[in-house]
C-alpha positions as CSV (number, residue, x, y, z in Angstrom):
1,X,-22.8,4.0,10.0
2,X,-20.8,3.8,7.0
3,X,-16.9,4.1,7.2
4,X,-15.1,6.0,4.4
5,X,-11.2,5.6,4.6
6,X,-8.7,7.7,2.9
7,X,-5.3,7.5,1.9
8,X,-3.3,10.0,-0.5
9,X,-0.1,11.5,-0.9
10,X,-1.5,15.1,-0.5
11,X,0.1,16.1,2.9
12,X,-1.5,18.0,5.5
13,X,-0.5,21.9,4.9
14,X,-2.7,22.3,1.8
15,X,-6.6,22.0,1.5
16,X,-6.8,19.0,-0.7
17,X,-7.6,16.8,2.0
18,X,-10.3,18.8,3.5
19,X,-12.2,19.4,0.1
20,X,-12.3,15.5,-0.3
21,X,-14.1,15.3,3.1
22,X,-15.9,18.2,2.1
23,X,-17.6,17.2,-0.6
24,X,-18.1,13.8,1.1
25,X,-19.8,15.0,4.2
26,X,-22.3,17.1,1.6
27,X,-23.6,14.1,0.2
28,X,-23.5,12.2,3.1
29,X,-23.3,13.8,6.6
30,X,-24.0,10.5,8.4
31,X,-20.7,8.7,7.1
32,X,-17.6,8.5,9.3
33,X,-14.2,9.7,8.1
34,X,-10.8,7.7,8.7
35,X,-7.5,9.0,7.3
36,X,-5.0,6.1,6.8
37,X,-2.3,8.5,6.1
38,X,-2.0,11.5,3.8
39,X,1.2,11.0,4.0
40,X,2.5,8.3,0.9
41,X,5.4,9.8,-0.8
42,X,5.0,12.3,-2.9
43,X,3.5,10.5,-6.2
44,X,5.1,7.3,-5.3
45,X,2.7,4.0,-5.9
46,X,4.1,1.7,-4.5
47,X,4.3,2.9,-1.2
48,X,0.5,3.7,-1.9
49,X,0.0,0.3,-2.6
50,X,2.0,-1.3,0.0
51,X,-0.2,0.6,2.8
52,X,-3.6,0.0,1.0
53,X,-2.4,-3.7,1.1
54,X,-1.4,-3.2,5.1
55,X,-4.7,-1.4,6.1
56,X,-7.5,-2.7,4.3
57,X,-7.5,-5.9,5.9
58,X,-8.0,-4.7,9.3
59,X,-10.9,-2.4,8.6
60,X,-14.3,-3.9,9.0
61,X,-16.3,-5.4,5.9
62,X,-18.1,-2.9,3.8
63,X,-15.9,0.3,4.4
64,X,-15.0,1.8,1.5
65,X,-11.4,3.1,0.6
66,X,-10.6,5.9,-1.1
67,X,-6.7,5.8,-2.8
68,X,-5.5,8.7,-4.5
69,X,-1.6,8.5,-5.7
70,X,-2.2,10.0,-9.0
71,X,0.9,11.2,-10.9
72,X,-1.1,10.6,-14.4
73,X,-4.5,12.5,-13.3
74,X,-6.0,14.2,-16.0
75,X,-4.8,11.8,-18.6
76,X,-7.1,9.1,-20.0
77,X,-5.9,6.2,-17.1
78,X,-8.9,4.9,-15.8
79,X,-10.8,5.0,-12.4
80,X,-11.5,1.7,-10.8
81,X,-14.1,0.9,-8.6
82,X,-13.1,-2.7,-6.9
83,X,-14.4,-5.2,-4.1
84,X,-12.4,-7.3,-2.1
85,X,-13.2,-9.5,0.6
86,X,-16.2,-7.4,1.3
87,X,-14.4,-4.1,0.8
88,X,-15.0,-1.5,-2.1
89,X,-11.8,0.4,-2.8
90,X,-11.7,3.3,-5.6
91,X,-8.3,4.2,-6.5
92,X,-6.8,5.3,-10.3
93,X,-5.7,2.4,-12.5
94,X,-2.4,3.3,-12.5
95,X,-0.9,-0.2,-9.8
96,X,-1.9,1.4,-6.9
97,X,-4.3,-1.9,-6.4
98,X,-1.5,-4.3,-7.6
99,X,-1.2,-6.0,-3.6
100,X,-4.3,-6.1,-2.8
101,X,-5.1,-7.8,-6.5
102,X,-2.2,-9.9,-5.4
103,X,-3.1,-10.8,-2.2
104,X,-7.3,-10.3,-1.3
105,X,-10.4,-12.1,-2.5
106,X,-11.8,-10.1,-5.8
107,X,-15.4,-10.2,-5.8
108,X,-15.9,-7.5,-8.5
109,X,-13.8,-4.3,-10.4
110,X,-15.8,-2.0,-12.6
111,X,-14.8,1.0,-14.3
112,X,-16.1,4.8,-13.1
113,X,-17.6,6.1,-16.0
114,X,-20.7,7.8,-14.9
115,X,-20.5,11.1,-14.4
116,X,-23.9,11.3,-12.5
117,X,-21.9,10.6,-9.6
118,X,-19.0,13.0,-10.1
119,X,-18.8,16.4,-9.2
120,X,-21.0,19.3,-11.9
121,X,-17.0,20.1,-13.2
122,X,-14.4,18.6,-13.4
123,X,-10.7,20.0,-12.8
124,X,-8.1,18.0,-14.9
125,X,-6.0,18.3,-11.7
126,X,-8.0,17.2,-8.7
127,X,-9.9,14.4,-9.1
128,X,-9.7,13.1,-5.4
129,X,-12.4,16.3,-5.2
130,X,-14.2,15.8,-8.3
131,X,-14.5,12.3,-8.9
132,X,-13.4,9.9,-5.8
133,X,-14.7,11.8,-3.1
134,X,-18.1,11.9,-4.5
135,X,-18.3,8.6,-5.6
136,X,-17.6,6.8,-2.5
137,X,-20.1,9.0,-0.7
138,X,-22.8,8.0,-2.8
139,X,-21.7,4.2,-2.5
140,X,-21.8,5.1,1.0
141,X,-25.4,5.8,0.5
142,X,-26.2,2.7,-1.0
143,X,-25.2,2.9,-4.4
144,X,-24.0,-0.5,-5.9
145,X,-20.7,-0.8,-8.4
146,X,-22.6,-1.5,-11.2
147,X,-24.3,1.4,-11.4
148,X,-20.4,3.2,-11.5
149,X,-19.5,1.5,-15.5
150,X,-18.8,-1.5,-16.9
151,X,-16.7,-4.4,-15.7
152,X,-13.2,-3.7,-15.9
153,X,-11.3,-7.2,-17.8
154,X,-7.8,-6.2,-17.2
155,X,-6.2,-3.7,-14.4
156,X,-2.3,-1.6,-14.2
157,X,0.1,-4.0,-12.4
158,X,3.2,-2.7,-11.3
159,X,6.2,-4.8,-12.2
160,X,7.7,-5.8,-8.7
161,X,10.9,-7.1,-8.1
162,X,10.9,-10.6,-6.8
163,X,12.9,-12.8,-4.5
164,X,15.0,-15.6,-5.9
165,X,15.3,-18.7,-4.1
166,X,18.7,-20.3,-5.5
167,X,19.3,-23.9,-5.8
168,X,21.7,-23.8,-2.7
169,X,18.6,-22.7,-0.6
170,X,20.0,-19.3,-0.3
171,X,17.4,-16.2,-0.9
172,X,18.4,-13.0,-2.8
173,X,16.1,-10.0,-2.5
174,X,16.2,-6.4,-2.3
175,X,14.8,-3.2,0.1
176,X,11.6,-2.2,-1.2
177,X,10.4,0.1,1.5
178,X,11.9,2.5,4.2
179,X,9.1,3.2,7.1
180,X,8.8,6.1,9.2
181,X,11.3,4.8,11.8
182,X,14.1,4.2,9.3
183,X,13.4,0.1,9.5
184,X,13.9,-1.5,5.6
185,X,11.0,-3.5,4.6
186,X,12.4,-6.1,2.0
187,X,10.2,-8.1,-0.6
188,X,11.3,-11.3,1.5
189,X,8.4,-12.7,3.0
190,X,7.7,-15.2,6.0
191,X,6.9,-17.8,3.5
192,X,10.0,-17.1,1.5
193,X,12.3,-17.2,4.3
194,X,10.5,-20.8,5.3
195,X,11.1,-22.5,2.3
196,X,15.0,-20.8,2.3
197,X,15.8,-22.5,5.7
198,X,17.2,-26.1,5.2
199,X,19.1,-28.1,7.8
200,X,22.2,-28.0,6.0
201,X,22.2,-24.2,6.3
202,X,22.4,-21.9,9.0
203,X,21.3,-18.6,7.0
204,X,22.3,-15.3,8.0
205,X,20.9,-12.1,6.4
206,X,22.9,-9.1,4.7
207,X,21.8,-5.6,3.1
208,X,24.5,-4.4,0.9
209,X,27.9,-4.8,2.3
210,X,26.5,-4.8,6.0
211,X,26.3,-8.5,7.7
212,X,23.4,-8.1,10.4
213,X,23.2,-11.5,11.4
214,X,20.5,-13.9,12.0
215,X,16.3,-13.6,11.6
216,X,15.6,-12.4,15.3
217,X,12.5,-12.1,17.1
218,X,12.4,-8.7,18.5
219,X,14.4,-5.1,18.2
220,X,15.7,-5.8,21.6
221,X,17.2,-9.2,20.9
222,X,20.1,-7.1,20.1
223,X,22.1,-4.4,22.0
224,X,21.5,-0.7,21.2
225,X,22.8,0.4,17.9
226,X,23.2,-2.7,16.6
227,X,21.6,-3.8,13.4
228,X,18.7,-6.7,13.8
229,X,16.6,-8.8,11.0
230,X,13.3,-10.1,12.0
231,X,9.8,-11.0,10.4
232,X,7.7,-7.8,11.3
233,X,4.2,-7.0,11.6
234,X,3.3,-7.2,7.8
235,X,4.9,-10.8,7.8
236,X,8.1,-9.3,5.5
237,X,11.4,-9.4,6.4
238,X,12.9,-6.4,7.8
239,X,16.2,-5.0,8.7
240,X,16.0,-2.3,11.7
241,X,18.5,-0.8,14.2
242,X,17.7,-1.1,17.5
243,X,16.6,2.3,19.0
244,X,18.1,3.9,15.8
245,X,17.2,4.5,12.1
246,X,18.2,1.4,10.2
247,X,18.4,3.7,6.4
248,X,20.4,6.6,7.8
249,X,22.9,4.0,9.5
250,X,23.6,1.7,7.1
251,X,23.7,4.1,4.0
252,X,20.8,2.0,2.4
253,X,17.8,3.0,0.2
254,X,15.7,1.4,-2.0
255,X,16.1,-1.1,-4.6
256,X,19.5,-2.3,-2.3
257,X,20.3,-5.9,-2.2
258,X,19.2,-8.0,0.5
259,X,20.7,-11.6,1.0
260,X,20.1,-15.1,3.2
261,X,23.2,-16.8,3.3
């Protein structure tokens, strides 16, 4: 049976959600329905694009995704229909695809453009009901991308803040995501951190003015309280504090420097 995920920023009080699934089980009754989260930040595309990054990997080949963080709907951005390691996600144009670009196997990106797939109106606010929803339902049904528009040549990227690897093998980076347990996700990655590590350094991390000390294994390698660094499941270094909220502690937030020294 065919899997249709979904990820959006539209919450859970309202019925935005539900109409997407709606409209999807109407054209296909035999798909099944998997919500990601519906929980992204309010408008925030990054944080859409960091979980579509997380997630898509561990779904089986040929699900279909359905992104919708959308702060530009109703304007002319684009709707992109792309394929990655076996996997067709539809999500606007707007860099919501930029780690997954980044990161997976492109095997094809074409453009939504035809509206014999979209809903019979269109609402200039609510395109995850008139336009994503029932397109991935009729890919779900067998319909291939290049039935959906023409091949896409260039995508949105979103301009990402990277580490710098200094010539004393020190690493500078910064906070680029807070999770739901207060842990910040920096954009220092496992491989980074490898090629920061010399012999003639011992490198120790700091966020902001806080020292936490050095990369760890596990929250529990240090006592209650106390603020740990470790590589965490999405292979990025992270700050946490054990059995406590790393953010609200610490005073950090986004963008905040991060530091091997």
């Amino acid at each position: 049976m065919p899997v249709i995920a979904l990820m959006t920023d539209f919450g859970s009080r309202d019925h935005y959600v539900a109409a997407m699934k709606g409209i999807i089980l109407q054209i296909n009754p035999k798909v099944t329905l998997v919500d990601i989260t519906h929980e992204i930040a309010s408008q925030d595309v990054f944080h859409g694009a960091f979980v579509l990054r997380q997630a898509v990997p561990c779904f089986p080949p040929e699900t279909i995704f359905v992104g919708v963080v959308d702060p530009t709907v109703g304007t002319p951005r684009r709707v992109l229909a792309a394929r990655y390691n076996s996997r067709t996600v539809i999500a606007p144009d707007n860099g919501l695809l930029t780690l997954l670009h980044r990161d997976a196997d492109l095997q094809e990106i074409r453009i939504v453009e035809n509206r014999r797939f979209f809903a019979s109106s269109l609402s200039s606010t609510f395109h995850g009901r008139d336009i994503f929803a029932p397109v991935a339902a009729h890919i779900s049904r067998g319909v291939s991308l290049d039935h959906l528009g023409p091949v896409a040549d260039h995508i949105e990227i979103l301009d990402l803040a990277r580490p710098r690897l200094n010539d004393d093998g020190t690493l500078d980076g910064e906070v680029m995501l807070i999770d739901h347990f207060g842990n910040l996700i920096t954009n220092i990655s496992m491989v980074d951190v490898s090629a920061a590590r010399t012999p003639r350094h011992h490198l120790e991390v700091s966020v902001g003015p806080h020292h936490v000390g050095p990369i760890r294994t596990t929250y529990d390698d240090v006592a209650n309280g106390q603020p740990v660094a470790l590589i965490g499941s999405t292979r990025m270094l992270e700050i946490a504090v054990n059995r406590g909220n790393a953010a609200q502690i610490l005073g950090v937030t986004r963008g905040d420097a991060v530091s091997l020294r």
